[in-house]
C-alpha positions, -999 to +999 in steps of 0.1 A: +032-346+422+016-347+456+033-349+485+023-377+513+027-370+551+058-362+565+060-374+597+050-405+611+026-384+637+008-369+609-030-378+598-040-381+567-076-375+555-085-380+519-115-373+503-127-380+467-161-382+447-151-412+423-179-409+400-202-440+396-173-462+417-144-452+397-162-466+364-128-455+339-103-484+358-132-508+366-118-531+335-080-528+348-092-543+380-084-507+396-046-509+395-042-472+384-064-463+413-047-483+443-015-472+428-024-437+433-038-446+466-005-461+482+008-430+466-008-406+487-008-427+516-040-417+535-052-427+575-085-424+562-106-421+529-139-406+519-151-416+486-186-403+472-203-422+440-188-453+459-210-477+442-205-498+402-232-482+379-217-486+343-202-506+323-169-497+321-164-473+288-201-469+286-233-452+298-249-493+300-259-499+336-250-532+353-273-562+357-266-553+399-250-569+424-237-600+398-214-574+377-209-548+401-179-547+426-186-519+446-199-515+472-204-551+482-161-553+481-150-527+498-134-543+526-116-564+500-107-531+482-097-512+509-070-537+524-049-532+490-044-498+506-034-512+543-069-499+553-088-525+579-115-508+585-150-498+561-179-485+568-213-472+541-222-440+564-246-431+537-268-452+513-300-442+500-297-449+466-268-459+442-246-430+452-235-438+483-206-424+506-179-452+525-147-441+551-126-466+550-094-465+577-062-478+593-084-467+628-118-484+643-150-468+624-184-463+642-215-452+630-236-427+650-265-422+625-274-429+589-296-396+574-321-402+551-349-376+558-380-378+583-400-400+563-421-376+556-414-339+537-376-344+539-354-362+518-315-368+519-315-383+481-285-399+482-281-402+520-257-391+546-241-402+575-221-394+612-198-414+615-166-413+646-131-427+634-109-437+667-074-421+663-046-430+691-070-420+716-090-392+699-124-391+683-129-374+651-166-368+641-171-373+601-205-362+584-207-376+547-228-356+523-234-361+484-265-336+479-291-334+453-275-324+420-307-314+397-318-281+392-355-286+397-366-297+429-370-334+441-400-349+424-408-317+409-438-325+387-431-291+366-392-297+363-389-269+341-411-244+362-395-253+394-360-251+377-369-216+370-377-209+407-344-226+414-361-255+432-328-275+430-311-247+455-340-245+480-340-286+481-303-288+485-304-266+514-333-286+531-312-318+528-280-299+547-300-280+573-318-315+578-283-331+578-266-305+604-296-312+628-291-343+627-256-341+636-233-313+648-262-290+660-273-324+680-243-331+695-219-305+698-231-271+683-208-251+699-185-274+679-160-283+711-149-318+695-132-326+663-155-323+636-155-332+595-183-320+575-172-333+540-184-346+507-202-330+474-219-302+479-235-297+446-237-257+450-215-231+453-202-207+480-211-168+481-173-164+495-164-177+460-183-155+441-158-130+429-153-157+407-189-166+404-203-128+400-239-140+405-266-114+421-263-110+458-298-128+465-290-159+440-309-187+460-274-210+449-257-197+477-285-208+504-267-242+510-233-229+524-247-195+538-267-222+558-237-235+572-218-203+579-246-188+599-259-219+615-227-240+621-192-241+640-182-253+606-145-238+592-141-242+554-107-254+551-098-246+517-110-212+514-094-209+551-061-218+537-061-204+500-081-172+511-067-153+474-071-188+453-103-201+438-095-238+444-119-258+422-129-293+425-144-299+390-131-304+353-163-278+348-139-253+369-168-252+405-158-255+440-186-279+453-166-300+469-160-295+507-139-302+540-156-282+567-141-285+603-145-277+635-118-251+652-105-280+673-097-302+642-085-267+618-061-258+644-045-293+637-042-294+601-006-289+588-010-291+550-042-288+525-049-295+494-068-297+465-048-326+437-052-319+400-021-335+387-013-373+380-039-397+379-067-373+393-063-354+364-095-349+348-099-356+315-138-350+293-146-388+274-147-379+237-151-413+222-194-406+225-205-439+244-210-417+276-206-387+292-181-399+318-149-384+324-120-403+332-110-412+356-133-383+375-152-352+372-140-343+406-109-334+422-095-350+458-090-329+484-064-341+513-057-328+548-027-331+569-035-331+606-014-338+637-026-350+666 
């Protein structure tokens, strides 16, 4: 089982995509899931897919806001967990991305796209949590997950071209413009670039063994020769292929900044206990319970 913080001076950041707002313990008035919370007792969360969609058990989407909990309740949610403070840093659709914290929350920017030829689908966000003093940037990502391109009008044509790769890096070179590279893009200040990626990494593909010029890698090669951005995981497990779906894919991310990487004291990726993963067999939806993801949790001290 995981481990919490140690020391009282420690930080905890957890993040989680909690597929369609934790949909498998909607019906047990999410007991299992604060339980596991309190457990891992985190400073501040990122959750992805923070918003009802389904009935619980089923593929049936709720009638809206009158059956759905999230997110209109997340500050109710969030202080059975001892966190005060919530904030939605990205919303463009039904799959949006919330911090909720013990420390103040500010939003810098919500990014949705120009309004024009770009488009952040699902929406993304800076955000800056206030720890004892110290500013920690967060940028919330959830990207496009299709392999055709956004409103392709030839899905399977443009699937083919791998459309879905080109668009996904769009939306996070759009999303790093709009944020680090704006800012600070020397990367001086503390700095989390986290969420679902929906595409793999080329340092990963040993595992991967896809051709050198696969357009899936585009997204993170992006990143690592455009950014300040560290990739914690791979930083800290440099021989371990640390997955973040039942499907066995690291597309889940922490990337930091050197300021904020030199401060992390433990990382992880948790498969065990109630994050355990588990494929829905009983045929009324495709779900997984209680997630197709995996958290990921950093330890920092400030």
């Amino acid at each position: 089982m995981s481990g919490c913080c140690d020391k009282k001076e420690d930080v905890r950041i957890l993040y989680w995509n909690i597929q369609n707002g934790m949909w498998a313990d909607q019906g047990n008035n999410y007991d299992n899931f604060v339980a596991w919370i309190n457990e891992q007792a985190p400073d501040i969360c990122v959750w992805a897919e923070a918003e009802s969609r389904y009935r619980t058990g089923t593929a049936t989407k709720m009638a809206g806001c009158e059956e759905a909990y999230f997110p209109y309740n997340w500050d109710l949610f969030a202080r059975r967990y001892g966190h005060e403070y919530v904030v939605m840093v990205g919303k463009r659709d039904t799959f949006p991305q919330v911090i909720t914290s013990k420390f103040p929350i500010r939003i810098v920017d919500r990014i949705n796209g120009n309004g024009e030829d770009i488009i952040v689908v699902h929406g993304s966000g800076h955000a800056q949590v206030e720890v004892n003093g110290e500013t920690i940037n967060f940028v919330t990502v959830h990207t496009y997950p299709f392999k055709y391109a956004y409103l392709a009008e030839d899905r399977q044509k443009s699937a083919e071209e791998q459309g879905g790769d080109i668009f996904r890096a769009t939306e996070m070179k759009h999303i790093c413009e709009e944020s680090i590279l704006k800012h600070d893009p020397k990367g001086k200040e503390m700095w989390m670039l986290v969420g679902d990626f929906n595409a793999i990494a080329r340092t990963d593909n040993d595992v991967y063994k896809r051709a050198e010029d696969d357009k899936c890698f585009m997204l993170h090669d992006y990143i690592d020769e455009n950014t300040p951005f560290i990739d914690v995981m791979k930083s800290w497990y440099p021989d371990e292929f640390q997955h973040t779906t039942l499907s066995k894919r690291r597309i889940d991310f922490m990337y930091v900044t050197e300021p904020l990487y030199e401060k992390i004291v433990h990382a992880e990726t948790i498969r065990d206990g109630y994050a355990t993963s588990v494929r829905n067999t009983e045929g009324l939806s495709s779900f997984c319970y209680p997630s197709d993801h995996y958290p990921l949790v950093i330890d920092i001290k400030l």
